[in-house]
N, C-alpha and C positions, 0 to 999 in steps of 0.2 A: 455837502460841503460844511454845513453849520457842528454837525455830528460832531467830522472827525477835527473843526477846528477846536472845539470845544474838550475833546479828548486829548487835544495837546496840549492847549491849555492847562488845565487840569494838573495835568502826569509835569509839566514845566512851566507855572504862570510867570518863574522870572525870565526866559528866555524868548517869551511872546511879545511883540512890540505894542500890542493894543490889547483892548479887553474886548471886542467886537472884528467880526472879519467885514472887510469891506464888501459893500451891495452890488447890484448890477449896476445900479446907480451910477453910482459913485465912477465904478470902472466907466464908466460910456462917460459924463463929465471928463476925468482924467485922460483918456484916448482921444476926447474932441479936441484938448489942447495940441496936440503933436499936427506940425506945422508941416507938410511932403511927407507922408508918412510911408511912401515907395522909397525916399532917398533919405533916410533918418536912420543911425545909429541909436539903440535904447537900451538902457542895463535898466530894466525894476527891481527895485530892493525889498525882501520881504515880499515875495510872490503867495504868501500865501495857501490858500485852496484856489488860485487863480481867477478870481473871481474882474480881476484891474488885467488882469493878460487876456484872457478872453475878449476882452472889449480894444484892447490894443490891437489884437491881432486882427477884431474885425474889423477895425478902422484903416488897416493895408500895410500895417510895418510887415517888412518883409523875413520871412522867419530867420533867416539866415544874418540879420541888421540887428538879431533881438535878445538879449540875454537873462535873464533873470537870476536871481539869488535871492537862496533860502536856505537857513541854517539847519532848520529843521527836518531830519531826514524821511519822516512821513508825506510833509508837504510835496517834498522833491518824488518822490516815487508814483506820488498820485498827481503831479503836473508831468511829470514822464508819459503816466496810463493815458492824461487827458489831450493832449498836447504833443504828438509825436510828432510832428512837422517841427517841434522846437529842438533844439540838437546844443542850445547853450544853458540850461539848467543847471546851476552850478550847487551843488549844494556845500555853502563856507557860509563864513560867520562874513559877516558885510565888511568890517576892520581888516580882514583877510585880499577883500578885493582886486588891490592895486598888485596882487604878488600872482595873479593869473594874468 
């Protein structure tokens, strides 16, 4: 994951929203906040290498309640490879959002 964020970075550091990808950490923190996570609608923005979805999804959102967005089209192909139960992977620019 660190690889190929770091490879996007790189190739587009103005188009990365951080200069670090987020930890398992962090993800399991952020997923402990979500309140019925069987009956909870989620859009995460900047999914990343998926690192805050993983920990989402192991916390019980339901895949089909769960969307993500990622501008970046490498992210998105390799949260497609990682994540095939997700079927909302949108790959747009987050400003974009409100017009899907």
């Amino acid at each position: 994951d660190s690889i190929l964020f770091f490879k996007s970075w790189f190739s587009s550091p103005k188009q990365m929203g951080t200069l670090f990808p987020s930890s398992s950490k962090t993800g399991t923190k952020i997923a402990r906040l979500i309140q019925d996570p069987k009956n909870v609608l989620v859009v995460e923005v900047g999914a990343g290498t998926g690192q805050v979805t993983e920990k989402i999804l192991e916390e019980g959102v339901i895949p089909a309640n769960f969307a993500t967005v990622e501008y970046d089209k490498h992210f998105c192909d390799e949260l497609t490879k990682k994540f095939p139960s997700l079927s909302n992977i949108l790959n747009i620019d987050a400003a974009e959002m409100l017009k899907h």
